[in-house]
N, C-alpha and C positions, 0 to 999 in steps of 0.2 A: 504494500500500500504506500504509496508517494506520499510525504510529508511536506505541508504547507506551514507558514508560519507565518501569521497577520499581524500589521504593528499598527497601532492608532490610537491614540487619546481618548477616541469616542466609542465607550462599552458599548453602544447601541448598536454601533459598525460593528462592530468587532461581531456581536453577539450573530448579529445577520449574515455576515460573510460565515461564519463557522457553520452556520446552520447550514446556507446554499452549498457550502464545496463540501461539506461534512456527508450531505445526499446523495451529492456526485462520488462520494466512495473513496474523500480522500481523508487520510489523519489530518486533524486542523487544529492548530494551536495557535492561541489568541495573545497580546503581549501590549497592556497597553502604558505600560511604564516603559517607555525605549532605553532609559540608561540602564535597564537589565541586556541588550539584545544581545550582547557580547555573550555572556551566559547562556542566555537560551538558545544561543545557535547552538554554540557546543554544545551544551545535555540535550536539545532535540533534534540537532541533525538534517533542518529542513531539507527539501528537494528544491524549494521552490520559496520566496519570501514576497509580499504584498505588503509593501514600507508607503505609510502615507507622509505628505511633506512636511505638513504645519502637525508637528508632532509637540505641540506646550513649547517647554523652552526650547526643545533641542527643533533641528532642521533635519526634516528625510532625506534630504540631497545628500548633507555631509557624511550623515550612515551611510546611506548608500557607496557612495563614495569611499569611506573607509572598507567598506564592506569587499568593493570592486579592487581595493590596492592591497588585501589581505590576502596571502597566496593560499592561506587555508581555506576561504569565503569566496575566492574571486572567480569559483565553477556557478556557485549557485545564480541561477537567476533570477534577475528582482524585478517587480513589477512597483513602478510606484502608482500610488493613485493620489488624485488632488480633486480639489473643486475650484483653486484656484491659481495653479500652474499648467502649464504646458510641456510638454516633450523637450521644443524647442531649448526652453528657459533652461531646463534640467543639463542639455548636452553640451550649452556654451559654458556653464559657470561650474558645473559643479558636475556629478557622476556621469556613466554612460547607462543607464537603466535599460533592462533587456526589452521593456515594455511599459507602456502608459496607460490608465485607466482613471477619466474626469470622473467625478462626484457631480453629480447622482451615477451611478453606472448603471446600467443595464444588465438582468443577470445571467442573459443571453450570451454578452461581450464579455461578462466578467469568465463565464464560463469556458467560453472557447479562449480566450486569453490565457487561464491560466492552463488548457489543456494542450494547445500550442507548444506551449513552452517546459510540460512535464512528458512528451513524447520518449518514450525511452530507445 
Protein backbone atom coordinates (compact mmCIF):
# COMPACT_ATOMS: atom_id res chain seq x y z
CA UNK A 1 0.00 0.00 0.00
CA UNK A 2 1.64 3.40 -1.07
CA UNK A 3 2.13 5.98 1.67
CA UNK A 4 0.88 9.50 1.45
CA UNK A 5 1.78 12.14 3.91
CA UNK A 6 -0.60 15.53 4.16
CA UNK A 7 0.94 18.66 5.62
CA UNK A 8 -1.40 21.74 6.43
CA UNK A 9 -2.43 23.83 9.29
CA UNK A 10 -6.15 23.36 8.52
CA UNK A 11 -7.48 19.96 10.52
CA UNK A 12 -10.41 20.25 8.30
CA UNK A 13 -8.18 19.74 5.07
CA UNK A 14 -6.40 17.46 6.56
CA UNK A 15 -9.38 15.45 7.84
CA UNK A 16 -10.99 15.47 4.12
CA UNK A 17 -7.83 14.62 2.14
CA UNK A 18 -7.32 11.56 4.53
CA UNK A 19 -10.65 10.46 4.01
CA UNK A 20 -10.61 10.85 -0.08
CA UNK A 21 -7.07 9.15 -0.65
CA UNK A 22 -7.64 6.95 2.56
CA UNK A 23 -10.82 5.22 -0.04
CA UNK A 24 -8.70 5.37 -2.81
CA UNK A 25 -6.74 2.60 -0.99
CA UNK A 26 -3.83 4.51 0.06
CA UNK A 27 -2.18 4.65 3.93
CA UNK A 28 -2.65 8.53 4.68
CA UNK A 29 -1.12 10.32 7.35
CA UNK A 30 -2.06 13.63 8.26
CA UNK A 31 0.61 16.23 9.95
CA UNK A 32 -0.53 19.40 10.64
CA UNK A 33 2.27 20.93 12.87
CA UNK A 34 5.10 21.17 9.87
CA UNK A 35 8.05 21.76 12.36
CA UNK A 36 7.60 17.83 13.13
CA UNK A 37 7.94 16.95 9.09
CA UNK A 38 11.59 16.09 9.47
CA UNK A 39 10.31 13.26 11.90
CA UNK A 40 7.44 12.15 10.31
CA UNK A 41 9.03 11.49 7.19
CA UNK A 42 11.49 9.40 8.73
CA UNK A 43 9.15 7.10 11.00
CA UNK A 44 6.55 7.18 8.02
CA UNK A 45 8.33 6.72 5.10
CA UNK A 46 5.98 8.47 2.70
CA UNK A 47 5.61 7.43 -1.11
CA UNK A 48 4.37 10.60 -1.97
CA UNK A 49 3.96 14.08 0.34
CA UNK A 50 0.92 16.88 -0.34
CA UNK A 51 2.86 20.07 1.45
CA UNK A 52 0.52 23.11 1.50
CA UNK A 53 2.29 26.62 1.26
CA UNK A 54 0.95 29.09 3.90
CA UNK A 55 1.64 26.59 6.59
CA UNK A 56 1.20 29.31 10.03
CA UNK A 57 4.68 30.57 10.44
CA UNK A 58 6.64 28.23 8.55
CA UNK A 59 6.41 28.41 4.22
CA UNK A 60 5.67 25.14 2.15
CA UNK A 61 8.10 26.40 -0.58
CA UNK A 62 11.05 26.39 1.93
CA UNK A 63 10.17 22.52 3.20
CA UNK A 64 9.64 21.62 0.03
CA UNK A 65 12.78 22.93 -0.89
CA UNK A 66 14.72 21.49 1.85
CA UNK A 67 12.84 18.40 1.37
CA UNK A 68 14.02 18.55 -2.70
CA UNK A 69 18.10 19.39 -1.46
CA UNK A 70 17.80 16.33 1.11
CA UNK A 71 19.58 13.36 -0.66
CA UNK A 72 17.52 11.01 1.67
CA UNK A 73 13.96 13.06 0.63
CA UNK A 74 14.83 14.25 -2.73
CA UNK A 75 13.14 10.76 -4.52
CA UNK A 76 9.94 11.57 -2.93
CA UNK A 77 7.46 13.52 -4.68
CA UNK A 78 5.62 16.51 -3.40
CA UNK A 79 2.67 17.95 -4.48
CA UNK A 80 2.09 21.34 -3.18
CA UNK A 81 -1.27 22.74 -2.86
CA UNK A 82 -2.26 26.58 -2.27
CA UNK A 83 -5.36 28.73 -2.68
CA UNK A 84 -3.00 31.37 -3.13
CA UNK A 85 0.03 30.50 -5.15
CA UNK A 86 1.00 29.32 -8.29
CA UNK A 87 3.39 26.77 -9.80
CA UNK A 88 4.91 29.48 -11.47
CA UNK A 89 5.63 31.40 -8.18
CA UNK A 90 6.98 28.01 -6.59
CA UNK A 91 9.75 27.38 -9.46
CA UNK A 92 11.29 30.91 -9.70
CA UNK A 93 11.83 31.49 -5.98
CA UNK A 94 11.98 28.62 -4.04
CA UNK A 95 11.58 24.50 -4.70
CA UNK A 96 10.92 22.55 -7.97
CA UNK A 97 7.54 20.61 -6.78
CA UNK A 98 6.60 17.46 -8.62
CA UNK A 99 3.14 18.93 -8.80
CA UNK A 100 0.59 21.61 -8.11
CA UNK A 101 -2.88 21.59 -6.69
CA UNK A 102 -5.09 25.27 -6.05
CA UNK A 103 -7.54 25.24 -3.16
CA UNK A 104 -10.48 24.45 -3.58
CA UNK A 105 -9.22 21.33 -5.40
CA UNK A 106 -11.37 19.04 -7.02
CA UNK A 107 -11.39 15.46 -5.86
CA UNK A 108 -11.27 14.38 -9.26
CA UNK A 109 -7.65 16.40 -9.84
CA UNK A 110 -6.64 15.64 -6.43
CA UNK A 111 -7.09 12.06 -7.25
CA UNK A 112 -5.45 11.56 -10.44
CA UNK A 113 -2.75 13.81 -9.39
CA UNK A 114 -1.68 12.11 -6.75
CA UNK A 115 -2.19 8.62 -8.78
CA UNK A 116 0.11 10.11 -11.44
CA UNK A 117 2.62 10.48 -9.43
CA UNK A 118 2.59 7.16 -7.14
CA UNK A 119 2.78 4.89 -10.58
CA UNK A 120 5.06 2.40 -9.57
Amino acid sequence: MKKILVVDDNREILEVIELILGTEGYEVNGLWDATKLNQRVADFKPDLILLDVMLGVLDGRDLCNLLKKNKSTDHIPVIMISASHNLGDMNDRYCHPNDFIAKPFDINNLIDKVGTHLVA
